[in-house]
PyMOL CGO cylinders between C-alpha atoms (Angstrom):
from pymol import cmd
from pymol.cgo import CYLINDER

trace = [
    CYLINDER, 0.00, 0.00, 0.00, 1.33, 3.09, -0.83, 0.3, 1, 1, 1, 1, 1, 1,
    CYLINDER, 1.33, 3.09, -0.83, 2.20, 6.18, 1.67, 0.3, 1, 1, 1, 1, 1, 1,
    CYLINDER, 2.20, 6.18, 1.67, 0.46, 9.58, 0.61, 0.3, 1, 1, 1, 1, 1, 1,
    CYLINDER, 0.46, 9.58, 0.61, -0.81, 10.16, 3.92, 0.3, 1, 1, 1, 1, 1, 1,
    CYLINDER, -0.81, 10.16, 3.92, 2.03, 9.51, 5.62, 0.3, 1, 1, 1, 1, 1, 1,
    CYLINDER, 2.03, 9.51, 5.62, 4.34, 11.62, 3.79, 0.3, 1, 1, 1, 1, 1, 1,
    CYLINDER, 4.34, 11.62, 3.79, 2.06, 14.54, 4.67, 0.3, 1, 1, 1, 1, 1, 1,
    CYLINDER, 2.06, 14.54, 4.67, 1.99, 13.65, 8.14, 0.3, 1, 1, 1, 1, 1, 1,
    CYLINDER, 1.99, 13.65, 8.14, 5.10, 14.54, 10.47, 0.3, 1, 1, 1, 1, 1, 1,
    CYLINDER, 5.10, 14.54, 10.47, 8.05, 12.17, 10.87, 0.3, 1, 1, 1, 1, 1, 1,
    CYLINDER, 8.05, 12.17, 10.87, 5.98, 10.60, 13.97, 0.3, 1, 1, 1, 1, 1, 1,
    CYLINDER, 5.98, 10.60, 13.97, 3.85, 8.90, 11.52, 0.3, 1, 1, 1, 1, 1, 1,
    CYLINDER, 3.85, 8.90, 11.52, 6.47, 8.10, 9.01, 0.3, 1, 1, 1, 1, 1, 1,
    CYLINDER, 6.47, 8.10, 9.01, 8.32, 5.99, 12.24, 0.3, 1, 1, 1, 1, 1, 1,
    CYLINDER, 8.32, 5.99, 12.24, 5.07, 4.25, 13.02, 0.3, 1, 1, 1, 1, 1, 1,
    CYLINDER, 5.07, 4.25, 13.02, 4.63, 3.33, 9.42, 0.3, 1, 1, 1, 1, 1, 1,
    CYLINDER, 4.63, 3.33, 9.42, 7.89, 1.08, 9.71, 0.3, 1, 1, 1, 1, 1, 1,
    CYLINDER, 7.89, 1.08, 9.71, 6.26, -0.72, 12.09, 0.3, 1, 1, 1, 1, 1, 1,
    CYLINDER, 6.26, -0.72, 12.09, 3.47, -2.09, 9.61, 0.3, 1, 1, 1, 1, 1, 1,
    CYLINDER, 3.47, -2.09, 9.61, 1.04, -0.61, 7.66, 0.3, 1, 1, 1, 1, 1, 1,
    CYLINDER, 1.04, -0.61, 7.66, -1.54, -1.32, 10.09, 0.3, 1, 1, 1, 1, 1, 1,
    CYLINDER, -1.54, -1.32, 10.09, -0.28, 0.74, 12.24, 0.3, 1, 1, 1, 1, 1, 1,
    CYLINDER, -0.28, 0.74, 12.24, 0.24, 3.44, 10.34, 0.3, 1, 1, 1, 1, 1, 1,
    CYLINDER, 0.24, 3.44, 10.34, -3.90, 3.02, 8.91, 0.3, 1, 1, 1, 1, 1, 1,
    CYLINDER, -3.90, 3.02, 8.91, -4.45, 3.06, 12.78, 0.3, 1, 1, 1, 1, 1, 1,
    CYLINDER, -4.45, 3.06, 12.78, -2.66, 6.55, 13.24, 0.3, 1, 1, 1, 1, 1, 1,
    CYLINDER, -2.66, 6.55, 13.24, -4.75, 8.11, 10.21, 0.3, 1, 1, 1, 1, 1, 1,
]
cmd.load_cgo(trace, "trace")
């Protein structure tokens, strides 16, 4: 899945995506 949200997001959410894409989906 790709990361357009996160890149507009700060760095914080950027580190969480490493974790998993899940987690990031959780943060947005």
């Amino acid at each position: 899945m790709p990361v357009p949200g996160a890149a507009r997001r700060p760095a914080s959410v950027l580190d969480h995506h490493e974790e998993g894409p899940g987690g990031q989906f959780a943060l947005v």
